[in-house]
C-alpha positions in Angstrom: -48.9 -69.4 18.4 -47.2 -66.5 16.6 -44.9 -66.1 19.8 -43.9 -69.7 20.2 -42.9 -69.9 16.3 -40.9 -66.6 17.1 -38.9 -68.2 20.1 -38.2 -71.2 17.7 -36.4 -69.0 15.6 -34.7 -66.8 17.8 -33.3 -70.4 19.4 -32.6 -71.6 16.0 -30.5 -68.3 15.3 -29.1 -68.5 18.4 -27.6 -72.5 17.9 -26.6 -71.2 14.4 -24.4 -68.4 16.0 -23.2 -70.4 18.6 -22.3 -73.3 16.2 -20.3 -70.3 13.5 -18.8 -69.0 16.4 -16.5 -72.4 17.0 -15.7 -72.9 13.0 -12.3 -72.2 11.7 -11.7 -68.5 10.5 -10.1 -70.1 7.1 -13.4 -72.4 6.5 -16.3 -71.5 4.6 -20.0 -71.4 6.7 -22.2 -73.0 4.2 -26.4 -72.7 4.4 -28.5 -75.8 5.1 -30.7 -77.1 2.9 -34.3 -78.0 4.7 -35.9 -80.1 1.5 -33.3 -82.1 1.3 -31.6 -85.0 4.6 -29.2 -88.0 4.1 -27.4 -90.4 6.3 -24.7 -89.4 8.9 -21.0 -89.4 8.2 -18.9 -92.2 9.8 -18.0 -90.7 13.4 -21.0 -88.5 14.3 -22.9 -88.8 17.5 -25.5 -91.7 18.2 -29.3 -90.6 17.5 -29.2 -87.9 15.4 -28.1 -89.3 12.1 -31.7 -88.7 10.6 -31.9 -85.1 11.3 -29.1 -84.1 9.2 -29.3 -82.3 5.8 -27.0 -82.2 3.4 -25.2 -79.0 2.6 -25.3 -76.6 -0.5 -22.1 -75.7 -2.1 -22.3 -72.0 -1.9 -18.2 -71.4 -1.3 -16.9 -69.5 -4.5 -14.2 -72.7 -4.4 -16.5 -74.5 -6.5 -16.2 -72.6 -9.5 -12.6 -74.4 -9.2 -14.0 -77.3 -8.3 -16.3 -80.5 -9.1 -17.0 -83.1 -6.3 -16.8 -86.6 -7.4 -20.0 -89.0 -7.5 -17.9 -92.0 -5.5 -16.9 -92.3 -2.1 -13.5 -93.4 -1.7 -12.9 -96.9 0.6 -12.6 -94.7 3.9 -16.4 -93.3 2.9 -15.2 -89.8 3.1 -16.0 -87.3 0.0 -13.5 -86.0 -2.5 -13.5 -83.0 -4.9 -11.4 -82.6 -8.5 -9.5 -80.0 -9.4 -11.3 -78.5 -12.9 -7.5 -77.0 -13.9 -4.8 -79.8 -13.2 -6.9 -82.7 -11.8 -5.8 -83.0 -8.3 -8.2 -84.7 -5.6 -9.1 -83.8 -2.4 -10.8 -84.6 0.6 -13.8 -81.8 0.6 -16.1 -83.2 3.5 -17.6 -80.4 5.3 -15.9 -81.1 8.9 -13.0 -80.6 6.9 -13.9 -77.1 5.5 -12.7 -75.3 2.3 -9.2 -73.9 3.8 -7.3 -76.4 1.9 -9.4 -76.0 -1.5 -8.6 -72.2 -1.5 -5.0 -72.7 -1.2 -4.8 -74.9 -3.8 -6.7 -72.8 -6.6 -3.9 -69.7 -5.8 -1.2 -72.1 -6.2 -2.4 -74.5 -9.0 0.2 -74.9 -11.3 -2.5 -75.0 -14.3 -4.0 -71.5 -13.1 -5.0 -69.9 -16.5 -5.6 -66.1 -15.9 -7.8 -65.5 -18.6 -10.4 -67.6 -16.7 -13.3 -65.2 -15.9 -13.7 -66.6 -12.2 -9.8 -65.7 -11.4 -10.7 -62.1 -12.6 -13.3 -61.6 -10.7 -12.1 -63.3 -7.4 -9.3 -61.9 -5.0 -7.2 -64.2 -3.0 -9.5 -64.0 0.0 -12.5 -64.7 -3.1 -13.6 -61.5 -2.8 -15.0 -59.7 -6.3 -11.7 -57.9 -7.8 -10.8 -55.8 -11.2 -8.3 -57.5 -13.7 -4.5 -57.1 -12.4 -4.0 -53.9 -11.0 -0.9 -52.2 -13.1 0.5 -49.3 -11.2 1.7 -47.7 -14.6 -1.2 -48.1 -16.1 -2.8 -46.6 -13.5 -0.8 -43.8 -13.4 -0.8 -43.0 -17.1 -5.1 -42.5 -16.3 -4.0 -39.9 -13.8 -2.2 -37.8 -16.6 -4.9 -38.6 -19.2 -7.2 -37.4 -16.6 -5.6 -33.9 -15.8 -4.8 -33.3 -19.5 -8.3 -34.2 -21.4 -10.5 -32.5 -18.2 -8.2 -29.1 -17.7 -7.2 -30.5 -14.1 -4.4 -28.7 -12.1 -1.7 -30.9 -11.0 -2.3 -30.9 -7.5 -5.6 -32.8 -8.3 -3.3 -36.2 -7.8 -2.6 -34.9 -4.2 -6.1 -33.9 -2.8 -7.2 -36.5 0.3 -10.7 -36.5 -1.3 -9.2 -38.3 -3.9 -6.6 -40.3 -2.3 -9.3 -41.4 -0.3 -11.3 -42.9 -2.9 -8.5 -44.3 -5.0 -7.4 -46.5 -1.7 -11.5 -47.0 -1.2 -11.2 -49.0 -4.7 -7.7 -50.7 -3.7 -5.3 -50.8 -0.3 -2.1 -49.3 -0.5 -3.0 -47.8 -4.0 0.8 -45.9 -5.3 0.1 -42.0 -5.2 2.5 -39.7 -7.5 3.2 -35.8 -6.4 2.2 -32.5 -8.5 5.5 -32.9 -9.4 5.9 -35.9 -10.6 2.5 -35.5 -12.7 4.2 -32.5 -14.1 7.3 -34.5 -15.4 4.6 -37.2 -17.2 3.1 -34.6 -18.7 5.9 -33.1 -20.5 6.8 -36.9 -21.1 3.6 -37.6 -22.5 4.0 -34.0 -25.2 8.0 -34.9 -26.3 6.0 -38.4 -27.5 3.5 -37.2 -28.7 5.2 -34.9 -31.2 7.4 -37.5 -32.5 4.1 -38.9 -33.8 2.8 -35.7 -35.0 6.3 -35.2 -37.1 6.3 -38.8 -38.4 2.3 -37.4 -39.3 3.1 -34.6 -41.2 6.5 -36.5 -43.0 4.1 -39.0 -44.6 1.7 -36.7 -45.8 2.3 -36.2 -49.3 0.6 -32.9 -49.7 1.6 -29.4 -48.5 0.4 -28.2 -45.4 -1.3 -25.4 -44.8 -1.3 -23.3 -41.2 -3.4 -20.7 -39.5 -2.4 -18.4 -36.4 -3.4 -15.8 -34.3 -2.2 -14.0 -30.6 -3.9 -14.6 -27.4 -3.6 -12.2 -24.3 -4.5 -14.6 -21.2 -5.8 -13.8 -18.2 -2.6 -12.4 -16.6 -2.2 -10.1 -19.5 0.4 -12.3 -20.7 0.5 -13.1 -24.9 0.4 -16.5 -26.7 0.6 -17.3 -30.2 -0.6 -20.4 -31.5 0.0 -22.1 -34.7 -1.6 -25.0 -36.6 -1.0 -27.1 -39.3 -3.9 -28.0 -41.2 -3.4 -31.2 -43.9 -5.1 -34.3 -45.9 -2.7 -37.2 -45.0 -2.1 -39.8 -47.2 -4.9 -41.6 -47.0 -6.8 -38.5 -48.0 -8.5 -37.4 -44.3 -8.4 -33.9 -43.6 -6.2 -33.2 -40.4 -5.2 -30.1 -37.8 -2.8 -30.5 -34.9 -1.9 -27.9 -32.9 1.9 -27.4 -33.5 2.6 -24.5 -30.7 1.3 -22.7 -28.2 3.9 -20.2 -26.4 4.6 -17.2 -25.0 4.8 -14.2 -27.4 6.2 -10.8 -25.8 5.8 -7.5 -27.1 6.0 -5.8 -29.0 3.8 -8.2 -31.3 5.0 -6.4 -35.1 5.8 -8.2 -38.4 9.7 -8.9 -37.8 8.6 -10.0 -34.7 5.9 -12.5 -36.0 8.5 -13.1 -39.1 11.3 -14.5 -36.2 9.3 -16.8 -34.7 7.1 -18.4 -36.8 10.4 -19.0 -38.8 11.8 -20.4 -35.4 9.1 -23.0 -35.3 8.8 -23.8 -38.7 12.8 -25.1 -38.6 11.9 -26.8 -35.4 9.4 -28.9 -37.2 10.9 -28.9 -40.1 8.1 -28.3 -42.3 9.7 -25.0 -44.1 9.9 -26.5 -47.7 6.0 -28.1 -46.9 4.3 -24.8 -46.7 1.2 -23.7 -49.0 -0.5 -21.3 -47.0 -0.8 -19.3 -44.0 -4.3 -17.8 -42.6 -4.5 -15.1 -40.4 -6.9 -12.6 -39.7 -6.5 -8.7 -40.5 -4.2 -7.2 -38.3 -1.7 -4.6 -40.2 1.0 -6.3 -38.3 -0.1 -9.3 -40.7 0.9 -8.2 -43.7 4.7 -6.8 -42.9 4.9 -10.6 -41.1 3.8 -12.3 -44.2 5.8 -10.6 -46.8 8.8 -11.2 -44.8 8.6 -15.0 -44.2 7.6 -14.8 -48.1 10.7 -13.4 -48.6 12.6 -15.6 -46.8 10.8 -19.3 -48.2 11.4 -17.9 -52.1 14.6 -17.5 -51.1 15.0 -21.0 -50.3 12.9 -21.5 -53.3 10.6 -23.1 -50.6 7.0 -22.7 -51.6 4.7 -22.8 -54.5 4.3 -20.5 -57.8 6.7 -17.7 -55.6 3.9 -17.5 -52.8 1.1 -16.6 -55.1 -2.1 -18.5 -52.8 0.7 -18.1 -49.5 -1.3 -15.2 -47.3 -4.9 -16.2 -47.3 -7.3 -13.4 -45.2 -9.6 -15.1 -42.3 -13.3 -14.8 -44.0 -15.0 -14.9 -40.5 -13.2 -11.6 -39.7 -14.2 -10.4 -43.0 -17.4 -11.1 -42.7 -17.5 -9.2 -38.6 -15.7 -5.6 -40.4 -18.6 -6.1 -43.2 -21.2 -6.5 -40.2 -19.6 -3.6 -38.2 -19.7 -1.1 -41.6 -23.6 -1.9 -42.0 -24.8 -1.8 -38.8 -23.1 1.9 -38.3 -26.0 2.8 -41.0 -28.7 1.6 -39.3 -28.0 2.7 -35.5 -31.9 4.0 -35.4 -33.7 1.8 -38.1 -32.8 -1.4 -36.8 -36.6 -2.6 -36.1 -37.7 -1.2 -39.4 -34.8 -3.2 -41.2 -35.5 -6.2 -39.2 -39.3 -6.5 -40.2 -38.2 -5.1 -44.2 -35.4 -8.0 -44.7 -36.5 -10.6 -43.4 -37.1 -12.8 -46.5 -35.1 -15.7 -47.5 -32.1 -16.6 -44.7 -30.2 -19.4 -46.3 -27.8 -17.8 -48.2 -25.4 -16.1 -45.9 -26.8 -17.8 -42.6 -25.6 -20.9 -44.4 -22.4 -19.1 -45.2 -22.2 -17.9 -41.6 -22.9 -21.4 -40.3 -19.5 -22.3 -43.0 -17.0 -19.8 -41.1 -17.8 -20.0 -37.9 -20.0 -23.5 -37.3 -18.8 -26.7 -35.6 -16.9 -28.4 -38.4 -13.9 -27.2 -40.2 -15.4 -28.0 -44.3 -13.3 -28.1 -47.4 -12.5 -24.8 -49.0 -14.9 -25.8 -52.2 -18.0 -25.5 -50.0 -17.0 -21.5 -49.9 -17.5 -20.0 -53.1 -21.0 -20.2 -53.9 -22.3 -19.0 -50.5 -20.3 -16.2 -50.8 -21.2 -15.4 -54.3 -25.1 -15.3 -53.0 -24.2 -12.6 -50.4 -22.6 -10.7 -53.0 -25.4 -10.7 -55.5 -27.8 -10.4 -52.6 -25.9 -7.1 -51.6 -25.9 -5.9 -55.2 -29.7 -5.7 -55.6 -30.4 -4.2 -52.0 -27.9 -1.5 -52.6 -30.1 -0.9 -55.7 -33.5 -1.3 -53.8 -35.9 1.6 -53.0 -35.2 1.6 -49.3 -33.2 4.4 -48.5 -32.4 2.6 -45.0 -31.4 -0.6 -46.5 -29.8 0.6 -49.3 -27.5 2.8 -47.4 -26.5 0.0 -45.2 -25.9 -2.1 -48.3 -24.0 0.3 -49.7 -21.6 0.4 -47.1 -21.4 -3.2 -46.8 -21.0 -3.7 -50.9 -17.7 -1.7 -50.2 -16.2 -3.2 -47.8 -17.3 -6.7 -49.4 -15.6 -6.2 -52.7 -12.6 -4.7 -51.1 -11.4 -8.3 -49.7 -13.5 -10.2 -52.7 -10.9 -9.6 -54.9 -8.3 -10.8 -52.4 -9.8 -14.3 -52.0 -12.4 -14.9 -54.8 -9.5 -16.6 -57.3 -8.8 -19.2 -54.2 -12.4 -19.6 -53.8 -12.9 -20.0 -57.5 -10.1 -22.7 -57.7 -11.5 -24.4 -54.7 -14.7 -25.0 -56.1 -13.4 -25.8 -60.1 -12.0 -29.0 -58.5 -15.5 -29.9 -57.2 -17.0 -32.3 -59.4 -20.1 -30.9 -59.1 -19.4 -27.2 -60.2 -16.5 -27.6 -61.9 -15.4 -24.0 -64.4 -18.9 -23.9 -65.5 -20.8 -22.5 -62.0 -17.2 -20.1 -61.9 -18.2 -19.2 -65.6 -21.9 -18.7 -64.9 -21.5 -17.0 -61.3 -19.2 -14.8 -62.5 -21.6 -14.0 -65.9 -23.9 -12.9 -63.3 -21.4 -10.3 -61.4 -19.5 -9.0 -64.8 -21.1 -10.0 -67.6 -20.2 -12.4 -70.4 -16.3 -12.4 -71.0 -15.8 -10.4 -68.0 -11.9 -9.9 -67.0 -12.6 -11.3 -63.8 -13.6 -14.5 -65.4 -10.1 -15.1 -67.8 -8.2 -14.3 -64.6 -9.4 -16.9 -62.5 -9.0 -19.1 -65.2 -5.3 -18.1 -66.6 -4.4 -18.7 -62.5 -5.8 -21.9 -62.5 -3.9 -23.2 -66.1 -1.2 -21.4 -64.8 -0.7 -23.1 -61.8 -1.3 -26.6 -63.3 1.3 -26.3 -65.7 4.0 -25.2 -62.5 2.7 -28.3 -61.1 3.2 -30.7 -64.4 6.5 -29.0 -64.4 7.8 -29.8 -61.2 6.5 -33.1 -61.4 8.2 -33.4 -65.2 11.2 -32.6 -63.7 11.1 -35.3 -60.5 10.4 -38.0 -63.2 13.3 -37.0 -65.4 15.9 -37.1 -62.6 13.8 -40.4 -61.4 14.7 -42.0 -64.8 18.2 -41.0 -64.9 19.1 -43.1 -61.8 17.5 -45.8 -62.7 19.5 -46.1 -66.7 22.2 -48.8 -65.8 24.9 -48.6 -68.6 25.1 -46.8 -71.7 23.5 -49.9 -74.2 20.1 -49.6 -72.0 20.3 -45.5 -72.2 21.2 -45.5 -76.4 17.7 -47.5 -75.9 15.7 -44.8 -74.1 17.0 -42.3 -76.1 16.0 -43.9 -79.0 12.2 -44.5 -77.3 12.2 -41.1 -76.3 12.8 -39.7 -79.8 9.4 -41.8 -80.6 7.5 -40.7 -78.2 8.3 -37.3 -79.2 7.6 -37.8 -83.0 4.4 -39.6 -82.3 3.5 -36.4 -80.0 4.2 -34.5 -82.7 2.9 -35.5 -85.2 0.2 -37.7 -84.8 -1.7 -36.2 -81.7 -0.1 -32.6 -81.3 -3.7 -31.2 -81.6 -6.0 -33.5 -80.2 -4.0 -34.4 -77.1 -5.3 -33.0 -73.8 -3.9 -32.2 -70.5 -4.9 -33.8 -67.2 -6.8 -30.7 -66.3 -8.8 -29.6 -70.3 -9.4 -34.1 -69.7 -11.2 -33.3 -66.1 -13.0 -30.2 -66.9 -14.4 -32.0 -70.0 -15.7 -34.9 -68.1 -19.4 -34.2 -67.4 -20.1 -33.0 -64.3 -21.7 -35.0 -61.3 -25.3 -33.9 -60.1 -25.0 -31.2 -57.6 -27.1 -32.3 -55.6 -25.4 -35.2 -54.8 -23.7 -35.4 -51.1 -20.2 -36.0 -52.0 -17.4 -37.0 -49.9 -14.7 -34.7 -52.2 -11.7 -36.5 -50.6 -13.0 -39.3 -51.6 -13.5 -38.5 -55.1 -10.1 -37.5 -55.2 -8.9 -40.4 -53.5 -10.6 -42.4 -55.9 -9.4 -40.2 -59.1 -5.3 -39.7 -58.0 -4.6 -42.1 -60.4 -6.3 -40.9 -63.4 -5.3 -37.4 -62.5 -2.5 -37.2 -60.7 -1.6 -34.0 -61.1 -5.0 -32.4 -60.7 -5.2 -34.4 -57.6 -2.0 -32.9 -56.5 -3.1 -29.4 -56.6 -7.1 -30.7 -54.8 -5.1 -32.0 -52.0 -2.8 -28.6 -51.5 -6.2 -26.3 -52.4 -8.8 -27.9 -50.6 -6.8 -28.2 -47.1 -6.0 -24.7 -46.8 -8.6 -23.1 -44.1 -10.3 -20.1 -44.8 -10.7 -18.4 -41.2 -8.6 -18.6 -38.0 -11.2 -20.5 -36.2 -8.9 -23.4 -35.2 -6.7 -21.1 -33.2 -10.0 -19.0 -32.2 -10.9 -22.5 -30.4 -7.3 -23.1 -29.0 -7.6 -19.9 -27.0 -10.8 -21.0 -25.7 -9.1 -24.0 -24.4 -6.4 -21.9 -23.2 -8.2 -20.2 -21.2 -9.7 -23.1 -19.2 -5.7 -24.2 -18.8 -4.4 -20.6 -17.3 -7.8 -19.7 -15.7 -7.7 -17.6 -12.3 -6.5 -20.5 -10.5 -3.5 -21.5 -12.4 -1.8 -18.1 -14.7 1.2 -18.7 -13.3 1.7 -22.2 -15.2 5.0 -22.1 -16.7 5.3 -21.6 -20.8 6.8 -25.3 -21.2 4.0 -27.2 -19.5 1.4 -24.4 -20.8 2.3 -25.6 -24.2 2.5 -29.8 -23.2 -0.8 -29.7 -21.7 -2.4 -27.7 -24.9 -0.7 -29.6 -27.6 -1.3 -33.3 -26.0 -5.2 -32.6 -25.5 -5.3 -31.9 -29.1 -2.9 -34.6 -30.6 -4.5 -37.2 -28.5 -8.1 -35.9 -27.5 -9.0 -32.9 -29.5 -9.6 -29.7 -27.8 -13.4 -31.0 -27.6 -12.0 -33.3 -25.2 -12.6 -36.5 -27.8 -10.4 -38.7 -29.1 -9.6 -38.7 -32.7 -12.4 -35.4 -32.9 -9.3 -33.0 -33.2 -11.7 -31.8 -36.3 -14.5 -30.6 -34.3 -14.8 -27.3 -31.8 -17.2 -25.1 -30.2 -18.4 -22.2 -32.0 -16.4 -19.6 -30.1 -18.1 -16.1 -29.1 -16.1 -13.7 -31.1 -17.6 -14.7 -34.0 -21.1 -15.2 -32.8 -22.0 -12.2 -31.8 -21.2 -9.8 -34.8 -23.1 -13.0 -37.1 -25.7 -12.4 -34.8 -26.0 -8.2 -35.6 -25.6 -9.2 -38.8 -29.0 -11.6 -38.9 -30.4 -8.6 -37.4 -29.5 -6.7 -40.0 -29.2 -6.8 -43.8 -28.5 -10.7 -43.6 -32.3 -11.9 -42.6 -32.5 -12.0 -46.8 
């Protein structure tokens, strides 16, 4: 039995192949239905009209199609066009040849119809319109977000599967992807400079030197900025070649270079760098050079800020020279309370870039930690703390009042944590205390100045004729006399009105741009100085994390990458990617080594408190 029914359907296959075989190549072969049977068409042969079935419409025509209910007069079966209405004869001895033809060419064809995107010519399953430069603009994103070489556009492996995925798919040289990519950087930073014209703070840079792996030096420099919608920003602005000998003048010549390039010279606040003696000969001199031009703020006073994570790796290095035998009896001794300086740590050299207000009172901690354990009975730790306490307060000094400021325009803290922190260090009225606060009044009234003296010229241009300016005058002289006289000793500035307000709960998770975005208009000024402050970065970290990038670029494969596309492939990945390889996340960055190991002695050591 079970042979006879499996010679009944190797016949039946073999009719069916033998009936395929004699259809036209451009028809459809369409599956019989065995539920369903109907009359014969007009024409067929005698006797077998009630063994036919009728046919299921499986062609992919009939997306573009509906058959109509009526015969015509001559009893043959026609089809509408779903787009423009046309009829034709679709009986099956007739096939589908004529159907496909017509839903290419229909004059109605809308191309946002979901079956035309998905259907080729030939109705196979296709990708929306192929665009050759669109295509080749993923080839360049490719190769700059994933550290590709350029010959990756010419290996067969993947010419292979690009004409897999589509015939005669247009292939572009090394070369060629070597000319988009400097195309793709000279548009890119005509972005960048229209970013940094709008933003209406100063900006704020860090930069350090880079030996790669053929021994050859880079410097890179970045601009660090809130924009003027308040969002904190860093773009990288170079990444070049920097031959020795690498001394200030040196430094001095070509960061002045760049700065003219981007024309940012009269935009500067700050510069960060770490604490190589070249540094400071480099930084005086392009001080120097901006006061001459009368370029920067308060003659420079906040310019040269020192990179705390190097700070905090020479502290590490002094302690740990104490303690060269006694590390396990330090480690078991300290171990108390980790959350003040590993949280500090986790501030200099973690995987965000924070505000500079989140600083001060992390560092504070450490320093009153280090204060009592350099008066503790352990001769071991107190020697090491000692050393440390030394070496602490010799850069504390340098960056304290900046950390102070920082953290005064926090809502949270405001000048009483400064008062109180430093009440802790000194002592009631301590020196330290008035100083930070003079720098801070100080600096508010060169601000109010400044911006005095934009509104005065501001007004001037906008006095029409000598009736209307008698008038102002005359205004003016009121405003004066009602200063005078009636509120001379009540009225406040924007600053003594801020510090007054009461603070906000410090435990609250603020967003401090935000509060300052919010606030601009009732403190302008203030605001002013919280946008220039709060942008400027305390450590070199961003250009710590360029030179990890860098050396994925110019690895062993690929040193001898000339400076020019060096710099285009650097520079794009961050405009457009971040060096984390995501777009828009130019904020974020890997923790780079240098700095983890030295935090890590130093959790071995004194800082397990």
């Amino acid at each position: 039995m079970s042979s006879e029914n499996n010679l009944e359907v190797n016949l039946e296959s073999s009719r069916k192949e033998k009936s395929m075989a004699t259809i036209n190549e451009d028809d459809d072969v369409v599956e019989l239905d065995a539920d369903e049977s109907q009359d014969t068409a007009i024409g067929t042969q005698a006797g077998a009209s009630k063994g036919k079935r009728k046919r299921r419409l499986t062609s992919p025509v009939w997306q573009f199609f509906e058959k109509l209910a009526e015969k015509s007069i001559d009893g043959k079966s026609r089809c509408k066009c779903k787009k423009c209405g046309s009829i034709f004869i679709c009986d099956s001895q007739y096939g589908t040849g004529n159907l496909k033809k017509h839903s290419e060419r229909c004059i109605r064809k809308d191309t946002r119809d979901v079956g035309q995107l998905l259907m080729n010519h030939d109705m196979s399953l296709r990708n929306a319109t192929f665009d050759p430069e669109h295509f080749r603009e993923l080839l360049i994103v490719v190769i700059i977000m994933h550290d590709l070489p350029l010959a990756f556009v010419e290996y067969t492996a993947i010419r292979s599967v690009f004409s897999y995925l589509r015939e005669r798919v247009p292939v572009i040289s090394r070369n060629t992807a070597r000319a988009d990519v400097l195309k793709v950087y000279k548009k890119e930073k005509s972005r960048v400079k229209s970013l940094l014209e709008e933003a209406s703070g100063r900006i704020c840079l860090t930069s350090d030197l880079w030996t790669s792996i053929a021994t050859d030096g880079y410097l890179s420099l970045t601009a660090h900025f809130i924009d003027k919608n308040w969002s904190w920003q860093k773009r990288i602005m170079n990444f070049s070649p920097m031959p020795p000998p690498h001394t200030g003048v040196a430094m001095s010549n070509k960061i002045t270079y760049l700065l003219a390039e981007w024309g940012i010279e009269g935009r500067l606040f700050s510069i960060t760098l770490d604490n190589a003696s070249a540094n400071d000969t480099f930084v005086g001199l392009l001080r120097s050079h901006l006061n001459l031009k009368d370029a920067i703020l308060a003659k420079g006073e906040f310019f040269h800020q020192r990179c705390c994570a190097h700070i905090i790796n020479l502290i590490v290095q002094d302690g740990l020279k104490e303690i060269d035998v006694a590390v396990d009896k330090v480690r078991e001794s300290v171990k108390q309370d980790v959350t003040g300086v590993s949280y500090l740590t986790y501030l200099f050299s973690g995987s965000k870039y924070p505000t500079a207000n989140l600083y001060f009172p992390s560092t504070f901690k450490a320093y009153v930690l280090l204060k009592e354990y350099s008066d503790g009975t352990d001769e071991d730790l107190r020697a090491m703390s000692l050393r440390m306490l030394m070496k602490f307060e010799k850069y504390w000094y340098e960056f304290s009042v900046i950390l102070s400021i920082a953290v005064i325009l926090d809502p949270r803290y405001k000048l009483e944590f400064v008062d109180w922190s430093y009440r802790k260090l000194y002592g009631s009225q301590s020196s330290e205390f008035q100083t930070v606060r003079d720098k801070l009044f100080s600096f508010y009234e060169y601000i109010a100045r400044q911006k005095v003296g934009r509104s005065s010229a501001s007004k001037e241009k906008v006095v029409p004729d000598h009736q209307e300016s008698e008038t102002v005058d005359m205004l003016e002289e009121f405003d004066d006399y009602a200063d005078n006289v009636y509120s001379a000793s009540s009225k406040k500035s924007e600053l003594e009105k801020y510090l007054d307000e009461t603070r906000s709960d410090r435990k609250t998770d603020l967003d401090i741009l935000e509060y300052w975005k919010i606030n601009s208009q009732r403190y302008p000024t203030v605001a002013r100085i919280a946008r220039d402050i709060l942008s400027i970065p305390v450590s070199t970290v961003a250009s710590e994390a360029a030179f990890s990038c860098g050396g994925r670029v110019l690895d062993q494969y690929r040193s001898s990458l000339k400076p020019d596309l060096v710099k285009a492939l650097m520079c794009s990945r961050d405009w457009l990617y971040g060096l984390a390889g995501n777009r828009f996340q130019g904020n974020a960055f890997t923790p780079t080594s240098f700095m983890r190991k030295d935090v890590v002695s130093l959790f071995l050591g004194l800082w397990y408190i």
